[in-house]
C-alpha positions in Angstrom: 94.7 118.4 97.6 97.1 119.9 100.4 100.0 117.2 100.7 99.1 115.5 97.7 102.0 115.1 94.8 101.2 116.0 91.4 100.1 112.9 89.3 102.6 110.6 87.3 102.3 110.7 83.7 101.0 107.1 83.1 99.7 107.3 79.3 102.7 105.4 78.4 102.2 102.7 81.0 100.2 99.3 80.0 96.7 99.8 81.2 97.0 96.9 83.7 99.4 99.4 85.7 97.7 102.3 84.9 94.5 100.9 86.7 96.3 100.6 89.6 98.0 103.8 89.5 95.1 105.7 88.7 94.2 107.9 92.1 91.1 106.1 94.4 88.8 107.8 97.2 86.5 105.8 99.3 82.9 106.6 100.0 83.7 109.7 102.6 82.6 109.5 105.8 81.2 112.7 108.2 80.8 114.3 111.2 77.2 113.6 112.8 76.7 117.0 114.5 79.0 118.8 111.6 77.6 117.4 108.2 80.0 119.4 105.9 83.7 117.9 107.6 84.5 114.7 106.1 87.2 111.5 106.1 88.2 109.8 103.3 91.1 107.2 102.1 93.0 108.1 98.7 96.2 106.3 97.2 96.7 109.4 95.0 100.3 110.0 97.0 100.8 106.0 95.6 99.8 104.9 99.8 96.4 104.5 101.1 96.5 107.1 103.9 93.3 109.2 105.6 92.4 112.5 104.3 90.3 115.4 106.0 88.0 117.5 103.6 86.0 120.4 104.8 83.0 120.7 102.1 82.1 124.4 103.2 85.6 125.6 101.6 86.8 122.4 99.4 90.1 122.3 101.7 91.3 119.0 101.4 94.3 118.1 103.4 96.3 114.5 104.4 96.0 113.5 107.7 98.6 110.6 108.1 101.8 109.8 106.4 103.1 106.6 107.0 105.1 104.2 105.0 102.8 101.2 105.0 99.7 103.3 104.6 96.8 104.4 107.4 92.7 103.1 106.4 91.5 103.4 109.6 90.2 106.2 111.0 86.9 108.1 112.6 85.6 111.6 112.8 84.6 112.5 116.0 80.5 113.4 115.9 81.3 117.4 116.0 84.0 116.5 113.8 87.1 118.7 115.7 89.1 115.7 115.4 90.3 112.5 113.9 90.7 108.8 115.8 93.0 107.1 113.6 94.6 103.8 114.2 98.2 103.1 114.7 100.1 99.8 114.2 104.0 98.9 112.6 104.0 98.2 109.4 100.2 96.4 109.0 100.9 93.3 111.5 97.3 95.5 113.2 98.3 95.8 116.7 98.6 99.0 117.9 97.2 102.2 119.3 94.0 104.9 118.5 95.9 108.3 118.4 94.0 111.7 117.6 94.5 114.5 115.6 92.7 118.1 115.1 90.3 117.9 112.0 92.4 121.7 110.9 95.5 119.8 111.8 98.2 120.1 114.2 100.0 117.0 116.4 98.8 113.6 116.9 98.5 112.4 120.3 97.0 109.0 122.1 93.7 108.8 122.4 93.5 106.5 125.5 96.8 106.9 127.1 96.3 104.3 129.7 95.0 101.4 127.1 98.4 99.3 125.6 98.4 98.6 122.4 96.1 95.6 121.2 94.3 94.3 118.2 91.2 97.0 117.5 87.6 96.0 118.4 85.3 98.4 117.5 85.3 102.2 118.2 82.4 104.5 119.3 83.1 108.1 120.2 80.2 110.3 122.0 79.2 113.8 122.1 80.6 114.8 125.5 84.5 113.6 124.3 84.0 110.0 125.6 84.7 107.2 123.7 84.2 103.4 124.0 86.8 101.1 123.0 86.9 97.2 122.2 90.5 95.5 121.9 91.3 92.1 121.3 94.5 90.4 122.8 95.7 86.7 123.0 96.3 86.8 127.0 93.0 88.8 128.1 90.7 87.9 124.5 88.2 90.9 124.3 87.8 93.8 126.7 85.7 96.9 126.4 87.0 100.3 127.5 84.8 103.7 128.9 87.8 106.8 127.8 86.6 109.7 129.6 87.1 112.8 127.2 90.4 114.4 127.5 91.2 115.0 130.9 88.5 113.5 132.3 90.1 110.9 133.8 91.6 107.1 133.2 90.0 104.2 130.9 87.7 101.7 132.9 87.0 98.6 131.8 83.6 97.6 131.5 83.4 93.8 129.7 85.8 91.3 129.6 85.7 87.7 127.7 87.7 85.0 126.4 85.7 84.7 123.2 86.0 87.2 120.4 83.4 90.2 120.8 83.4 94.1 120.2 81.8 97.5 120.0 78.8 97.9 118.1 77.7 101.5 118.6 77.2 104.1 121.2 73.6 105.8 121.7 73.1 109.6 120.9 72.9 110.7 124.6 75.7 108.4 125.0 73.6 106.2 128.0 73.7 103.1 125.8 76.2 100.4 124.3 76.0 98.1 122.3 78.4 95.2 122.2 78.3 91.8 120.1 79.8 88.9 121.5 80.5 85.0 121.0 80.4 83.9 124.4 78.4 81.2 123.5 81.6 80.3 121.8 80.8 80.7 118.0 82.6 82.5 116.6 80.4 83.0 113.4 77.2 84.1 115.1 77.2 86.5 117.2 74.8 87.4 120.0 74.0 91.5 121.5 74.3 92.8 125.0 73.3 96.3 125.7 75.2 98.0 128.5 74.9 101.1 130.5 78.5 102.7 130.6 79.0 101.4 133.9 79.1 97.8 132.2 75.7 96.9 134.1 73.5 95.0 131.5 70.4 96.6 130.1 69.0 94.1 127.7 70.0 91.2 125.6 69.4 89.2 122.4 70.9 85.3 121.7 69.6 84.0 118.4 71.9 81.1 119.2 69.9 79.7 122.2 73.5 79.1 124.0 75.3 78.0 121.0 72.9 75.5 119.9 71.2 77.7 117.2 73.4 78.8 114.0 71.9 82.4 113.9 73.5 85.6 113.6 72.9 89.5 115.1 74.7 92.3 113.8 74.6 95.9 115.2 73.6 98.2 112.5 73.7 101.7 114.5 71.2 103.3 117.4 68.9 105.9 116.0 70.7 109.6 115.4 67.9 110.8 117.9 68.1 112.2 121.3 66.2 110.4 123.7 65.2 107.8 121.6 66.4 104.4 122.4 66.3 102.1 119.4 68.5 100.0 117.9 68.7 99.1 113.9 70.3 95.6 113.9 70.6 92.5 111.3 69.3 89.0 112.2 69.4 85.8 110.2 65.8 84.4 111.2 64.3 83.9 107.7 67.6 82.1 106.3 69.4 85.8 105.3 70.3 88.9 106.9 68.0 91.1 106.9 66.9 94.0 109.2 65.1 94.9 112.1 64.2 97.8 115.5 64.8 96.9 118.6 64.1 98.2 121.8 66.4 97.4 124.2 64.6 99.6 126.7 61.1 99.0 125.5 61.7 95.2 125.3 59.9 95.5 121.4 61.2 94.0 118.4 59.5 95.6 115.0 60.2 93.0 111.6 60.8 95.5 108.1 58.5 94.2 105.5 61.3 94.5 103.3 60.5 91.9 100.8 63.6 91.4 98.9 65.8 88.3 97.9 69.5 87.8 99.0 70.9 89.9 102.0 69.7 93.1 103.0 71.4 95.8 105.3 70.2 99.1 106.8 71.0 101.9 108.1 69.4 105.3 109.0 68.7 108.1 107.7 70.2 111.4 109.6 67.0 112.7 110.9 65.8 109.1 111.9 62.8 108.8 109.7 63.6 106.5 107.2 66.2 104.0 106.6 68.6 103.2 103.6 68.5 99.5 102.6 71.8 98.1 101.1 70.4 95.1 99.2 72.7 92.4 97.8 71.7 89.5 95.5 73.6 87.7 92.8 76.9 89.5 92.6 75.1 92.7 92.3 73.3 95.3 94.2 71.2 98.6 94.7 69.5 100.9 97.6 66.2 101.4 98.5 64.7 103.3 100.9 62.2 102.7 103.6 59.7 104.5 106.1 58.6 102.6 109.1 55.3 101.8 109.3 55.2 102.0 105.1 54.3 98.6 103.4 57.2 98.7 101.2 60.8 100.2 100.4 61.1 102.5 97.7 64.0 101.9 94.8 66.9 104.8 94.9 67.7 104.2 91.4 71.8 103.5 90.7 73.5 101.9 88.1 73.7 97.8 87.6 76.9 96.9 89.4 77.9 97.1 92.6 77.5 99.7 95.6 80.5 99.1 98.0 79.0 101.6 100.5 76.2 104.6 100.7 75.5 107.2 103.4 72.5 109.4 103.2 73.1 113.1 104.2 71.4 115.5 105.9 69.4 116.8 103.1 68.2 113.8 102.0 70.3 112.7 99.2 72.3 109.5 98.8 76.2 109.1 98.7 77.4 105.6 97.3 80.3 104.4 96.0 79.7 102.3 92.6 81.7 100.1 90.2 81.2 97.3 87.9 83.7 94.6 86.5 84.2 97.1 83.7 83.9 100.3 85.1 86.1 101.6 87.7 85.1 103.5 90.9 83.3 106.7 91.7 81.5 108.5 94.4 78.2 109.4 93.2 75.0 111.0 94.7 71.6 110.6 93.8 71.5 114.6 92.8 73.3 113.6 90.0 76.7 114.7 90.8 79.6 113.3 91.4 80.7 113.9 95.0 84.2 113.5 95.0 86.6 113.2 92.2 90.1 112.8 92.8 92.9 114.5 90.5 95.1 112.5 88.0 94.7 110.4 85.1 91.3 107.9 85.3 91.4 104.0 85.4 90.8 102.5 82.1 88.0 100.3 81.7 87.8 96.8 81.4 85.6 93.7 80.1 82.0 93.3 81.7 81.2 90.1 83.7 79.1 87.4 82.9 77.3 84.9 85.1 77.5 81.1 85.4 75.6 78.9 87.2 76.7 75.4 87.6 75.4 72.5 89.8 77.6 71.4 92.7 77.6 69.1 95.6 75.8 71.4 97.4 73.7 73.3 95.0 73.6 75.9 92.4 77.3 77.9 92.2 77.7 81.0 91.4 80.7 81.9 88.8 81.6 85.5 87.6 83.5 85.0 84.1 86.0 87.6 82.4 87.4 86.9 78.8 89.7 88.3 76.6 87.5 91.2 74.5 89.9 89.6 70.9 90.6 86.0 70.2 88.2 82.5 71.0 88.3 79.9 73.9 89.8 78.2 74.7 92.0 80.0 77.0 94.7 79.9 79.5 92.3 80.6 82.8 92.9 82.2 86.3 90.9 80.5 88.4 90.9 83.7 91.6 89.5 82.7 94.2 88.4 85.6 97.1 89.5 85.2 100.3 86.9 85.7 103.9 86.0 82.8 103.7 82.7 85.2 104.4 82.4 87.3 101.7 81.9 86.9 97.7 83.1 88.4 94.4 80.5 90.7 93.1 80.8 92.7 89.8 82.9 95.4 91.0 85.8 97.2 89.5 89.1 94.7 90.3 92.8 95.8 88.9 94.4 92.4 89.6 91.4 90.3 87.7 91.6 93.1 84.8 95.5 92.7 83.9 94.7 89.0 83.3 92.3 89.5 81.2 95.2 92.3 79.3 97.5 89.3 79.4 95.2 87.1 77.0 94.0 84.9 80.3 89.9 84.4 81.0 89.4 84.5 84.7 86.7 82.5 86.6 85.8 83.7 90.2 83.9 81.3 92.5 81.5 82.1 94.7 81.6 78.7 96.8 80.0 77.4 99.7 81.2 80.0 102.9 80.4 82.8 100.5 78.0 85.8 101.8 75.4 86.8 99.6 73.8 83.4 98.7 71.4 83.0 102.5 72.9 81.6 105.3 72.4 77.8 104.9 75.0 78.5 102.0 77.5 80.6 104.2 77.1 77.8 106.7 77.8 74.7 105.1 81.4 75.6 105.8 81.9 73.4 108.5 84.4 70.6 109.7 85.9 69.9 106.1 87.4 72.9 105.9 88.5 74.0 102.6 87.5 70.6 100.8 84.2 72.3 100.7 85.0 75.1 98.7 87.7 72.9 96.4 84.4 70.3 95.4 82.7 73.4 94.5 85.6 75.4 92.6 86.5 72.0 90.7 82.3 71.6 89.7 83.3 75.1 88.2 86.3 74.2 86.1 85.1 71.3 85.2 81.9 73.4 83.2 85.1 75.6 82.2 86.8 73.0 80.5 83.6 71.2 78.8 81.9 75.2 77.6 85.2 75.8 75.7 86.0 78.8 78.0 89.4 77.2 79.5 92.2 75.5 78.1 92.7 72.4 80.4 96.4 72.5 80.7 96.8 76.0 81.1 94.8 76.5 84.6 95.7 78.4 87.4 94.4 78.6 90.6 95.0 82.0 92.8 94.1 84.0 95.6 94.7 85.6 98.6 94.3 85.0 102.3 91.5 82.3 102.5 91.5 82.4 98.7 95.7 81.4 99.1 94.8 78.5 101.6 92.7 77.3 98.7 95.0 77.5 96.2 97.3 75.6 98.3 95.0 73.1 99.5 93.6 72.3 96.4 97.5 72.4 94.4 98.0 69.4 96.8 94.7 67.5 97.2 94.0 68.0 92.9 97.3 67.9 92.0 96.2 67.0 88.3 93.5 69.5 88.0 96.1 72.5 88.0 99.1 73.4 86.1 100.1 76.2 88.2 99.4 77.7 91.5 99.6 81.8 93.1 98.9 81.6 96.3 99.1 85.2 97.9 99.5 85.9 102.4 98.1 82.1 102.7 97.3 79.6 105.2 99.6 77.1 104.7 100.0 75.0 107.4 96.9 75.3 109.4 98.4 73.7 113.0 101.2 76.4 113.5 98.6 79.5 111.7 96.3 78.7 114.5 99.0 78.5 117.2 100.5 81.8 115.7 97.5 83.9 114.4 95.7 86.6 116.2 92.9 85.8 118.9 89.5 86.2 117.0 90.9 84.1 114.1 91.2 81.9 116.4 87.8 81.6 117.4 87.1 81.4 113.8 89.0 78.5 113.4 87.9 76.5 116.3 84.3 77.5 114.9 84.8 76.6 112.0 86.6 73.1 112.7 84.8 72.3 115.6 87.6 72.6 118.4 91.6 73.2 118.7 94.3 71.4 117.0 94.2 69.4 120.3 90.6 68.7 120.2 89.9 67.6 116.4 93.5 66.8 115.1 92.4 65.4 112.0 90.4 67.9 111.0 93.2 70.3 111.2 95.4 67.3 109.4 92.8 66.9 106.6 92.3 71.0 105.6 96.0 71.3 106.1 97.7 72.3 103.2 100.9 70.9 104.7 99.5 67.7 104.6 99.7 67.2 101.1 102.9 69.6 99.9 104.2 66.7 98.8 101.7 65.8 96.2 102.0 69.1 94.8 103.2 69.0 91.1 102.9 72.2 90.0 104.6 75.4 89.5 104.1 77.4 93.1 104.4 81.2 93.2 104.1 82.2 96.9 103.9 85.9 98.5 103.6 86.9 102.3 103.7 89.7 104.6 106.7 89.1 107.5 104.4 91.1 109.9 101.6 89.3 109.0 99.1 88.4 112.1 95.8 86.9 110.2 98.4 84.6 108.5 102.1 84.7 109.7 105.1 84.1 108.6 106.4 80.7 110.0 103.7 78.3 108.6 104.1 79.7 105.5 108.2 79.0 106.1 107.0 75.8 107.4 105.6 74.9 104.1 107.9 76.3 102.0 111.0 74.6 103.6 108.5 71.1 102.6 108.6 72.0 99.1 112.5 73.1 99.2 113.1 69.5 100.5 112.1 67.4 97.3 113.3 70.4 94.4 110.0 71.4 94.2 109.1 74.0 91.8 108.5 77.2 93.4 109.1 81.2 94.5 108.9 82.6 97.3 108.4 86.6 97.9 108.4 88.0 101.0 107.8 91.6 101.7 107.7 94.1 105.0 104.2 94.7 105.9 101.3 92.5 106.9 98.1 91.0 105.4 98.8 92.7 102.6 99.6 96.3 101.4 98.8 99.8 101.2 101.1 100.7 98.8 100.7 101.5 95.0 103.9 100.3 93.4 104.1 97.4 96.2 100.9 95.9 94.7 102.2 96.8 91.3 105.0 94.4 91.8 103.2 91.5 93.4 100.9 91.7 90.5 104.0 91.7 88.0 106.2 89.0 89.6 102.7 86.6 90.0 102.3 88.0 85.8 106.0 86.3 85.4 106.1 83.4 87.2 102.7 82.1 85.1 104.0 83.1 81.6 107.5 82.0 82.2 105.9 78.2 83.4 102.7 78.5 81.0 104.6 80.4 77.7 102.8 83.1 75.8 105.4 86.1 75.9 106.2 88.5 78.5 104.5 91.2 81.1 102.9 94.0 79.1 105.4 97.1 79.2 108.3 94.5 79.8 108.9 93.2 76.6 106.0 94.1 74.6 102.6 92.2 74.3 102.4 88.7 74.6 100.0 86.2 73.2 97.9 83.7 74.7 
């Protein structure tokens, strides 16, 4: 690849690094109306940054080059250029800037729009583009960008509540937009707008706010002329899709029979869609005709497909991993579509499933253990952040070098989680974060009682929603844990909310019914503040200073708490934001959480810093 340094030698490095090290593409992207140009993101330069590939010659070259990484980016649909978002080191508020697919200078995109928080992004075939930006003083508003030199941005929706761009038709005459102005934030409802902002059609599963159903934009037919809209709804207790009309006024139901969530999206020509079907931690494509009686299976591998694209002759692109394999970009030819250079990820242990009754019903576990040596063992309990989303068994560097380290780790899929139907994804209401904790702690307690965990070596870790857990549950089952890892966290919920960006926000007030003004205890009772002083354990904490989805003072808030008493604890803080882009930057966060649980746990040191250690 053009800009792309050679390889490091890793053979000598433990395989926990190694996986990390080992060069990554995501599932490419490409131009509507010029198939064979491409997008992708690689770390093989050590930072996730965008790279441009043309398939008719196999030139690969890297687009950005920044020192906290670039993911974002868009072709534009004859693929001449590349959108690609701008912010300061990750705090995510910033500028779309452009750049020649062949390369050449970067340049705005919308040179009258300031910088905001993105919102969705949908580029058309005459240059124009519609863009969606979030702010805290005007919430969401929706922008018309004439093609280059066509003229200034006009605004064409405003709203307080969180909202943003779903997609923009083929003949460019239609947008849609989904939007919370019924005020949850969880749910969201679809408007479809002319580009003069004048309203064409709508859809509320909500009925005002009183309903807890969902829409979801899934992308307007690749047709000219043809006006329908592939979207998700919720109406049969799981996402699933559906056609609609929005000039026609008809809605057409998929008889696609299948259990857990399903997604869609079209094939190039419009004929056919590909179904993305999730169930159980796992799942696989199909493919469907309308007006056929059923899908038919597009056979993959058991595991997990993080993303697929059909092309224009008909085959399947999809990226696949499972717990114990790592990552590729396959196609349903048989081929491998995109294999970066450098050494290969080793493997790791498969996942097994656990299924334990809760408070609320059957929970799903995903359980890793050491491949030498019997339970019990010193368990990570890691626990994914969202709250909407779940662990599935995909390919994870951070779980794996546990598992090198001698430790089983135990991943959650608690009440919040996707994946399970939407009554489970909705129970999170109110009692924040004591929902999940009565599920994670049904979890451990099977752990403890199966033999799997030793019961005074467990830790409980995560990130983002997963490191409000950790904190929250560190103070409210202070005996349950003997150490905690608690990576970009809320910490103390009051000043995240005052501090954090606009559509988390709305989350939160969703989710807690109201402001910290409104429902004050309910902030005070999934605070993790609230009970730093009952925390006995060992606390490892890491955050971003640029941080908007969690920032910096309420962590310092919580951190000057346990400081106060001589709590046990570390604190790293490094410049980016919700995390990072960068290779040996994750590397380090992953050693330093490695030593802080075998210095307060025992068993030795970090593999290639001292040897091997036991569990």
């Amino acid at each position: 690849m053009e800009g792309m340094s050679e390889s490091e030698n890793v053979s000598t490095m433990p395989e926990w690094e190694q996986r990390f090290r080992a060069p990554r593409v995501s599932l490419p992207d490409w131009a509507e109306d010029a198939p064979d140009r491409s997008l992708f993101v690689s770390n093989v330069t050590g930072t996730y940054e965008l790279y441009a590939w043309d398939r008719s010659n196999g030139r690969q070259r890297q687009v950005t080059d920044r020192p906290n990484g670039t993911t974002d980016g868009v072709l534009t649909p004859d693929g001449e250029a590349i959108w690609w978002f701008s912010d300061t080191d990750g705090d995510e508020f910033g500028v779309w800037m452009r750049q020649p697919f062949g390369g050449g200078e970067d340049e705005p995109a919308a040179p009258g729009l300031a910088p905001s928080y993105p919102a969705g992004l949908a580029i058309g075939r005459d240059g124009a583009a519609v863009i969606g930006r979030s702010t805290d003083e005007d919430g969401t508003t929706v922008h018309l960008v004439p093609a280059p030199g066509g003229g200034e941005a006009v605004e064409i929706y405003r709203h307080r509540e969180s909202a943003g761009v779903g997609d923009l038709s083929h003949d460019g005459t239609l947008i849609a937009l989904e939007h919370t102005e019924h005020g949850d934030a969880m749910h969201s409802a679809l408007r479809v707008v002319r580009p003069d902002g004048s309203t064409v059609a709508e859809l509320d599963d909500t009925e005002g706010g009183t309903k807890e159903l969902g829409l979801a934009v899934l992308g307007f037919a690749p047709v000219a002329g043809d006006t329908r809209l592939l979207i998700g709804h919720q109406r049969r207790g799981r996402w699933e899709p559906m056609i609609w009309d929005p000039v026609a006024g008809t809605e057409t139901p998929l008889p696609v029979e299948l259990p857990g969530d399903v997604g869609a999206e079209w094939y190039p020509d419009g004929s056919a869609l590909l179904i993305e079907h999730s169930f159980e931690a796992r799942s696989e494509l199909w493919r469907y005709e309308p007006g056929a009686a059923a899908p038919v299976r597009v056979e993959t591998p058991a595991g997990t497909v993080s993303g697929a694209t059909a092309r224009p002759d008909g085959t399947v692109e999809y990226l696949w991993s499972s717990a114990a394999q790592p990552p590729v970009v396959r196609s349903t030819s048989g081929a491998v579509v995109l294999d970066p250079p450098g050494a290969k990820a080793p493997p790791s242990v498969p996942v097994e499933d656990v299924w334990v009754e809760g408070p609320g019903g059957r929970i799903h576990a995903l359980v890793q253990r050491p491949a030498t040596g019997d339970g019990p063992f010193p368990t990570v309990f890691d626990i994914h952040g969202g709250p909407t989303w779940h662990d599935s068994d995909a390919f994870a560097s951070g779980p794996a070098a546990w598992v090198d380290h001698g430790f089983a780790v135990v991943r959650v899929n608690y009440r919040g989680s996707t994946g399970y139907g939407r009554a489970w994804t909705d129970a999170l209401k109110h009692r924040v974060g004591l929902i999940e904790l009565e599920d994670i702690a049904a979890v451990r307690e099977w752990s403890v009682a199966s033999g799997l965990a030793d019961p005074e070596r467990l830790v409980l870790a995560g990130g983002s929603w997963g490191g409000y857990l950790t904190l929250l549950g560190l103070g409210t089952q202070p005996d349950a844990w003997a150490l905690g890892l608690a990576a970009v966290p809320v910490a103390d919920y009051v000043t995240a909310y005052h501090d954090e960006m606009e559509a988390l926000k709305a989350m939160d007030r969703t989710l807690l019914g109201g402001t910290p003004e409104e429902v004050p205890e309910r902030f005070e009772a999934s605070s993790p503040l609230t009970y730093v002083d009952a925390v006995r354990a060992p606390v490892y904490i890491s955050a971003g200073v640029n941080d908007p989805r969690c920032p910096i003072r309420q962590v310092e808030n919580y951190v000057d708490r346990l400081a106060a008493r001589g709590a046990a604890h570390e604190v790293y803080r490094y410049d980016a934001g919700h995390g990072s882009l960068v290779v040996e930057e994750r590397i380090k966060q992953v050693r330093l959480e490695l030593e802080f649980a075998l210095k307060h746990l025992g068993g030795g040191d970090v593999q290639g810093r001292g040897g091997v250690p036991e569990a």
